[in-house]
LOMI-566528 format. One line per 3 residues: number of its first residue (from 0); their letters; for each residue x, y, z of N, C-alpha, C. Coordinates in nm, 4 decimals, m for minus. Layout:
BEGIN
NUM	A	X Y Z X Y Z X Y Z | ...;
END
This chain:
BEGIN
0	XXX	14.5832 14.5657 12.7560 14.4529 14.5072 12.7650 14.3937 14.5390 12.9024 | 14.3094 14.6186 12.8951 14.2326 14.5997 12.9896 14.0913 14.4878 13.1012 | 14.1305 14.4739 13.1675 14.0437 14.3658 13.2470 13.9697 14.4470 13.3628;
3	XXX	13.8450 14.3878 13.4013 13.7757 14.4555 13.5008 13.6992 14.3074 13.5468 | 13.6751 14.3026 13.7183 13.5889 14.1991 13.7451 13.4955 14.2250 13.8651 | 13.3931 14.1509 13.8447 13.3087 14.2036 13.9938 13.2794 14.0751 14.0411;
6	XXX	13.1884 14.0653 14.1269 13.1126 13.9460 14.2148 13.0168 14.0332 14.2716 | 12.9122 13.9300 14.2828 12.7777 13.9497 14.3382 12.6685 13.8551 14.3442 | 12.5967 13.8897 14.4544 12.4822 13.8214 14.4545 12.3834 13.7865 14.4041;
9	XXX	12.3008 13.7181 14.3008 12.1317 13.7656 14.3012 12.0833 13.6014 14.2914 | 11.9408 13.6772 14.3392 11.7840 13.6460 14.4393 11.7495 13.5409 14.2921 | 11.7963 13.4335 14.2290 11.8152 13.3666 14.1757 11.8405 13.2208 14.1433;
12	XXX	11.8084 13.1070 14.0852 11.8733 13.0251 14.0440 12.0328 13.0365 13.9568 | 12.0847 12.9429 13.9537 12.1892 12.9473 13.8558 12.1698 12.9893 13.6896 | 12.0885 12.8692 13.6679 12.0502 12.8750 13.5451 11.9120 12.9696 13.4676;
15	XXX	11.8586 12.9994 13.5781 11.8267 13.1459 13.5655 11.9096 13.2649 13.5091 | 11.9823 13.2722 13.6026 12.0908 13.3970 13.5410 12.1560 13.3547 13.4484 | 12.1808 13.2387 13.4138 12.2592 13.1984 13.2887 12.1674 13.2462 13.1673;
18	XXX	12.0466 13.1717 13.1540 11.9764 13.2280 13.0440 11.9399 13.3347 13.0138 | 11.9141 13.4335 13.1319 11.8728 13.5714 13.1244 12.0424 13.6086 13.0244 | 12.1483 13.6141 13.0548 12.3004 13.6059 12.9714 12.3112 13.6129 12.8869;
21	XXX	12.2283 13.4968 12.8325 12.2408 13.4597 12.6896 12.1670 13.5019 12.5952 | 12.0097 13.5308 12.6591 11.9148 13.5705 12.6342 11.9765 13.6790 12.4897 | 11.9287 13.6442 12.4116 11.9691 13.7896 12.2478 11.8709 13.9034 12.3080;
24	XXX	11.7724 13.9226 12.3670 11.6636 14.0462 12.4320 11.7099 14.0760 12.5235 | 11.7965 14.0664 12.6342 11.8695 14.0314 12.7804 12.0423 14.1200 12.7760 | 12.0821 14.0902 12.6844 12.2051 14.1023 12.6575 12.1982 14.2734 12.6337;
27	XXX	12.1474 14.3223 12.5461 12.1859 14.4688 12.5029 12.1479 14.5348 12.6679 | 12.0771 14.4961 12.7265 11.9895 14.5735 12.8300 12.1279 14.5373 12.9907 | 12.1960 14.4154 13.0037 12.3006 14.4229 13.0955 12.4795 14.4026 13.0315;
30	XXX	12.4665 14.4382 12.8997 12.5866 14.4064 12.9179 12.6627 14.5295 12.7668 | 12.5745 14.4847 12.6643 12.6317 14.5670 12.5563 12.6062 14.7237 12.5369 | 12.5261 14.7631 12.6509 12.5124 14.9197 12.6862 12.6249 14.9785 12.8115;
33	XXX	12.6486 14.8302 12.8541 12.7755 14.8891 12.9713 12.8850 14.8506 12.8685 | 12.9071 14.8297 12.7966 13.0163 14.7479 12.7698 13.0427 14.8826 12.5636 | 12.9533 14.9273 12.5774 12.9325 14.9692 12.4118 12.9480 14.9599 12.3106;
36	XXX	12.9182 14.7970 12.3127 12.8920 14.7089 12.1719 12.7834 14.6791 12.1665 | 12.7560 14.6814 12.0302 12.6381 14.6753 11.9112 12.5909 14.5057 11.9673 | 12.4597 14.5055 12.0276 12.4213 14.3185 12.0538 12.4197 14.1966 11.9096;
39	XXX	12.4181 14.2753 11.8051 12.4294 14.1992 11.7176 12.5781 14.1280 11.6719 | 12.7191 14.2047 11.7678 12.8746 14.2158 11.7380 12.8796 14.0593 11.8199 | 12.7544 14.0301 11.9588 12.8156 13.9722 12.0242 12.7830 13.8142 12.0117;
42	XXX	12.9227 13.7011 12.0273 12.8912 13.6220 12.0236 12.9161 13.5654 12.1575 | 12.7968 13.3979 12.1570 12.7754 13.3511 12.2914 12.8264 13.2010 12.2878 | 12.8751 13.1599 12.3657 12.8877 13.0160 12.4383 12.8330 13.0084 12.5384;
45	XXX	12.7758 12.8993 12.6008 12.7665 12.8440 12.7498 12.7980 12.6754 12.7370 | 12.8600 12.6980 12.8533 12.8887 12.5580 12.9076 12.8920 12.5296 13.0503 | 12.7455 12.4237 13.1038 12.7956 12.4047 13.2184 12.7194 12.5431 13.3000;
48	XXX	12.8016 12.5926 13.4026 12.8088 12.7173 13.4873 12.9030 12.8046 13.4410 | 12.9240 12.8388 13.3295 12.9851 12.9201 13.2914 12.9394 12.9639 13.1328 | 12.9409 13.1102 13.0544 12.9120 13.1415 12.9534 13.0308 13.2493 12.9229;
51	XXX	13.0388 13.2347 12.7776 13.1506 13.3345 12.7208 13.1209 13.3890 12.6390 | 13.1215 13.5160 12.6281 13.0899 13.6531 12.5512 13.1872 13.6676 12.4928 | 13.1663 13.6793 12.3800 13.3122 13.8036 12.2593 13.2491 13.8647 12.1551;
54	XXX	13.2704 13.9750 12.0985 13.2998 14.0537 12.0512 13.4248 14.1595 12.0080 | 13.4479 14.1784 11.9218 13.5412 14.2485 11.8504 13.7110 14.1786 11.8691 | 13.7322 14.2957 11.9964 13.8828 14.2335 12.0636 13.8415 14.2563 12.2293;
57	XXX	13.7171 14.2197 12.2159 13.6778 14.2048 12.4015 13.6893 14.0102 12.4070 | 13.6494 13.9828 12.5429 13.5795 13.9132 12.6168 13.4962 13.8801 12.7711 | 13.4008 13.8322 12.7367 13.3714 13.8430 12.8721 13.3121 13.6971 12.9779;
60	XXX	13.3261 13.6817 13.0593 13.3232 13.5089 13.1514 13.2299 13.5379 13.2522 | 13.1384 13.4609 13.2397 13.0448 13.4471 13.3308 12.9789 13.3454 13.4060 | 13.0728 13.3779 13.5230 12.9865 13.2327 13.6076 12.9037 13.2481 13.7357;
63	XXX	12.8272 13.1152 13.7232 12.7352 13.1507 13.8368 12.6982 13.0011 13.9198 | 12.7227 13.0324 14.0409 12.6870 12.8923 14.1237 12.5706 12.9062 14.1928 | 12.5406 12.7879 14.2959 12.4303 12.8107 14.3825 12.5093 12.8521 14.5054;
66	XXX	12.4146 12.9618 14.5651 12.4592 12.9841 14.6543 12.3558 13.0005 14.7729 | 12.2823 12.9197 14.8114 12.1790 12.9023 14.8788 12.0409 12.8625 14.8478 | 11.9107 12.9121 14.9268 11.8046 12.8443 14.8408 11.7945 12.9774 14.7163;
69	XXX	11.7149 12.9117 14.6070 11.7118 13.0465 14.5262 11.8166 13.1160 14.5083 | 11.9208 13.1383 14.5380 12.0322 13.2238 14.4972 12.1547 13.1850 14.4045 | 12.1852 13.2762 14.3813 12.3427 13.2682 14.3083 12.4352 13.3504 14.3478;
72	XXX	12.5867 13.2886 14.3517 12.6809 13.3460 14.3437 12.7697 13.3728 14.1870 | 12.7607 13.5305 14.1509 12.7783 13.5641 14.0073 12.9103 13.6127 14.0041 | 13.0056 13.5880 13.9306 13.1294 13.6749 13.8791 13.1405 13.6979 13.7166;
75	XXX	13.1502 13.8145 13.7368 13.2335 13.7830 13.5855 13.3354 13.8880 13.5441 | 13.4154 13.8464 13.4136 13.5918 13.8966 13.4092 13.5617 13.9406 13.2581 | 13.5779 14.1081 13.2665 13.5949 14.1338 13.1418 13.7178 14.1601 13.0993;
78	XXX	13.7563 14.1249 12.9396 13.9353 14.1538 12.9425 13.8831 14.2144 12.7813 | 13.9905 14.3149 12.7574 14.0160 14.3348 12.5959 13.9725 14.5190 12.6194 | 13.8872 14.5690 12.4980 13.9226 14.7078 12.5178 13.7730 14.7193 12.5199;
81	XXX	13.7092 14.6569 12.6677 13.5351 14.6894 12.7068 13.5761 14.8177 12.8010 | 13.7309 14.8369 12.8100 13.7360 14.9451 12.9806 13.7582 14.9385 13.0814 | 13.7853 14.9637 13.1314 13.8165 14.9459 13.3064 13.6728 14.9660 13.3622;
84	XXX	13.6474 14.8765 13.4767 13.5575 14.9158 13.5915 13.4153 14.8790 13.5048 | 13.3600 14.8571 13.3838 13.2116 14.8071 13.4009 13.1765 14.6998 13.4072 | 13.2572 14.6433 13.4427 13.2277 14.4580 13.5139 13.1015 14.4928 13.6105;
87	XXX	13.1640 14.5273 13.7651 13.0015 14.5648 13.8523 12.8941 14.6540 13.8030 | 12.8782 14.7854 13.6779 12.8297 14.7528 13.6187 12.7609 14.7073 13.5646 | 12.7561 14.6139 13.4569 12.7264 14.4776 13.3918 12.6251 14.4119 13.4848;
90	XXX	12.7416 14.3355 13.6262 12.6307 14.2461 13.7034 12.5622 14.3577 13.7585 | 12.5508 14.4421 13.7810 12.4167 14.5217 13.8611 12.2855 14.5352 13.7221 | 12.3542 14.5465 13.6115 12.2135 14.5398 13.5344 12.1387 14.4196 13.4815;
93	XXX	12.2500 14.2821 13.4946 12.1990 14.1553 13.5071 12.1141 14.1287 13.6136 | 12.1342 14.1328 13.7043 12.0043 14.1602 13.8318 11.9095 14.1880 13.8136 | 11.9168 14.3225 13.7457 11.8007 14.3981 13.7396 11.6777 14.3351 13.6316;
96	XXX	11.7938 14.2426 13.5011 11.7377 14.2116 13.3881 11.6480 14.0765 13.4634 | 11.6961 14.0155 13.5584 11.6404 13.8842 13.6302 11.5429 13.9037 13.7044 | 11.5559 14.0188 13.8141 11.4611 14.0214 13.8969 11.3374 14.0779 13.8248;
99	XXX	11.3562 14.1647 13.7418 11.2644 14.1906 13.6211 11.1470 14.1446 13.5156 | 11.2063 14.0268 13.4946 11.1611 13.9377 13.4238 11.2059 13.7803 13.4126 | 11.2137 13.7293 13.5740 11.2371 13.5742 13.5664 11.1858 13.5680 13.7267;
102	XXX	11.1912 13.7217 13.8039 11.1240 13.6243 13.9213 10.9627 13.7103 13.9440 | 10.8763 13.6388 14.0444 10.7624 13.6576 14.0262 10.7646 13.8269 14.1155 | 10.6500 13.8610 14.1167 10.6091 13.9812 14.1996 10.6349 14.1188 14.1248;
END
C-alpha cells in the first residue's frame, strides 16, 4: 500500500478549505485528476476539522486548522493505490481551487 503526505499553508479559513474538499465541482479539479479517479467513484465524510475521501481501494484525510488570521494549516495522508508523492500535489491544487473561487480579488 502505498501512502503519500504533504502539509501546507493556505490564505484561508478552515472551513473554507473544508468545503472547497467536499465541494462535488471542487473535487475533480484538486484531487481526482491528481489522484486518477473518476469524481463520481468518490465518496465524502466530514467531521469536525477533518474530511475523508475513498474511493475504490484508496483513501484520503484531510485536515485543516487555524493557523492565524485568515489562514490554515492543511495536511493530508493519502494511503491505498492513489501512488506515491501526489499528496503535495493535491494540496497545491486545493489552493488554487480556494484562492480561485472563495477568496475575493
Amino acid at each position: 500500500m502505498n501512502v503519500s503526505e504533504a502539509s501546507r499553508g493556505i490564505d484561508a479559513m478552515p472551513d473554507i478549505v473544508l468545503n472547497a474538499a467536499t465541494d462535488p465541482g471542487q473535487v475533480k479539479a484538486w484531487l481526482t485528476d491528481v489522484a486518477g479517479v473518476r469524481p463520481e467513484d468518490v465518496r465524502c465524510r466530514a467531521d469536525g476539522s477533518r474530511v475523508e475521501l475513498e474511493w475504490s481501494s484508496s483513501r484520503a484525510e484531510l485536515r485543516a486548522e487555524a493557523a492565524g488570521a485568515g489562514a490554515s494549516a492543511v495536511h493530508l495522508r493519502l494511503t491505498g493505490d492513489a501512488g506515491a508523492g501526489p499528496a503535495g500535489a493535491a494540496l497545491d491544487a486545493l489552493a488554487t481551487q480556494v484562492d480561485q473561487n472563495f477568496n475575493p480579488g
